[in-house]
C-alpha positions as CSV (number, residue, x, y, z in Angstrom):
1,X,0.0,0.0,0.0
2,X,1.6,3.3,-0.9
3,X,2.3,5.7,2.5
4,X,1.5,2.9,4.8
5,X,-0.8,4.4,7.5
6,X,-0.2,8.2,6.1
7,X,-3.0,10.7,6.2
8,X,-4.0,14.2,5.9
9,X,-5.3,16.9,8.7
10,X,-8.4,15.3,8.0
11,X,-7.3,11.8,8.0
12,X,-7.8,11.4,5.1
13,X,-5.7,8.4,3.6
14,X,-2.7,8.8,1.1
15,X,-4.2,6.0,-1.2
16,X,-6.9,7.9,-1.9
17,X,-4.6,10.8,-3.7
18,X,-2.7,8.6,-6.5
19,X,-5.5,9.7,-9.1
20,X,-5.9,13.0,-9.8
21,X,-9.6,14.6,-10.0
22,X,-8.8,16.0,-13.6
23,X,-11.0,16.2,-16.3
24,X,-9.9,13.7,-18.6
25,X,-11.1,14.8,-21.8
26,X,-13.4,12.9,-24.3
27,X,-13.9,12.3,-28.0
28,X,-13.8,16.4,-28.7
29,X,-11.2,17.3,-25.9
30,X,-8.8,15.0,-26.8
31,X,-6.4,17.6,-25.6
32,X,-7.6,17.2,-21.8
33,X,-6.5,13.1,-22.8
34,X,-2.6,14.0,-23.9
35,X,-2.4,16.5,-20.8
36,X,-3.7,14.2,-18.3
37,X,-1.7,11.0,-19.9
38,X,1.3,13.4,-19.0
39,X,0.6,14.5,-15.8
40,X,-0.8,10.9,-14.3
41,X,2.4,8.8,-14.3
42,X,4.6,12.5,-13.0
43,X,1.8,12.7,-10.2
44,X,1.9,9.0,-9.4
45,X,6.0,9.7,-9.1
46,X,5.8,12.5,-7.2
47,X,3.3,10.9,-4.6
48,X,5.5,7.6,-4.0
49,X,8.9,9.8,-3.8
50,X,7.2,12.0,-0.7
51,X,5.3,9.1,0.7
52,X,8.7,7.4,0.5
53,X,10.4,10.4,2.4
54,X,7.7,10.9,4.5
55,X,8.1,7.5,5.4
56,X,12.3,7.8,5.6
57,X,11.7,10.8,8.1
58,X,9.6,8.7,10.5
59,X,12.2,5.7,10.3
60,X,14.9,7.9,10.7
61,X,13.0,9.9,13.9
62,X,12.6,6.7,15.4
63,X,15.8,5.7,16.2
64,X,15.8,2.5,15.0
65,X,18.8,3.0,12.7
66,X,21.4,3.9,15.7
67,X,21.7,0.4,16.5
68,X,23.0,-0.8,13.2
69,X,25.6,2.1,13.1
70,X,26.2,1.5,16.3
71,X,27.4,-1.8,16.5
72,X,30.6,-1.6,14.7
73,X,31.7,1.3,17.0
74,X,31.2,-0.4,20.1
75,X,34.0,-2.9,19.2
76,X,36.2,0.1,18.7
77,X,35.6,2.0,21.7
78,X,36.4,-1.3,23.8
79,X,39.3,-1.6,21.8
80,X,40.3,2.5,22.6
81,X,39.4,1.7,26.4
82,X,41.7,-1.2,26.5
83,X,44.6,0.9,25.0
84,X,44.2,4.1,26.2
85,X,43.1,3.2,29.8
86,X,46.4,1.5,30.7
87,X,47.9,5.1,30.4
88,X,48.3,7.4,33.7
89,X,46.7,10.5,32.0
90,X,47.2,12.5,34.9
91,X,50.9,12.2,35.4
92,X,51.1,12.5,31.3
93,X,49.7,15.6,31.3
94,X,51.6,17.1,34.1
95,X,54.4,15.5,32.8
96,X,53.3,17.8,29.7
97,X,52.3,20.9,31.5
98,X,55.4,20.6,33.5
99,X,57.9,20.6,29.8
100,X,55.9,24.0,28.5
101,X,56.3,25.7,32.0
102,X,60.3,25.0,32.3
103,X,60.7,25.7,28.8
104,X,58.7,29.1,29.0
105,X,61.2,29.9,32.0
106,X,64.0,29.0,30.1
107,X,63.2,31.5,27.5
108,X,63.1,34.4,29.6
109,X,59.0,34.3,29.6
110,X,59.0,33.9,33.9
111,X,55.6,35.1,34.4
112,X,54.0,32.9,31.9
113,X,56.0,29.9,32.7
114,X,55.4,30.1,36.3
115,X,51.5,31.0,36.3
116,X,51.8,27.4,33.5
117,X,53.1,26.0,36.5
118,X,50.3,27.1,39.2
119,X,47.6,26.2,37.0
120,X,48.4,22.9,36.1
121,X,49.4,22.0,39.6
């Protein structure tokens, strides 16, 4: 069924839009036929692509998607947390903060270097 449950303000169902009220011509309008053999199948398009998107937007809201991107990423985070959770980060970045501060001293910049010092202390 094209739009699944999808309906208007009114509640109107989707469905009932894929033909278009036109005046299809007859024997003496035969015009109103060649227009409205045009416009049917670019109508019938146009309803299934924003049924389809109206549909993509409501998957996609839902949420149901995260767990099937998810799942590779989980592997790779445990594999982070095993790596990076064997380092001391603290010490490392003291460590760190400790190199900039002597080596702002050490080029004449004191106050900088010290206050380095204070803050990451």
């Amino acid at each position: 069924m094209l739009g699944g449950d999808i309906t208007d303000s009114d509640g109107v169902p989707l469905t009932n839009y894929t033909v278009l009220p036109l005046d299809r011509g007859d024997v003496f309008t035969m015009g109103k036929f060649f227009i409205s053999m045009w416009i049917d199948p670019i109508w019938t398009g146009h309803l299934g692509l924003v049924s389809w998107m109206i549909w993509f937007c409501n998957w996609l809201l839902s949420f149901e998607w995260v767990d099937i991107v998810a799942a590779p990423f989980g592997a790779l985070a445990d594999l982070l947390q095993d790596f990076l959770g064997e380092i001391a980060w603290i010490p490392f970045a003291l460590t760190i903060a400790g190199g900039v501060a002597g080596l702002a001293i050490m080029l004449g910049r004191h106050s900088t270097g010290w206050a380095e010092l204070f803050i990451s202390a």
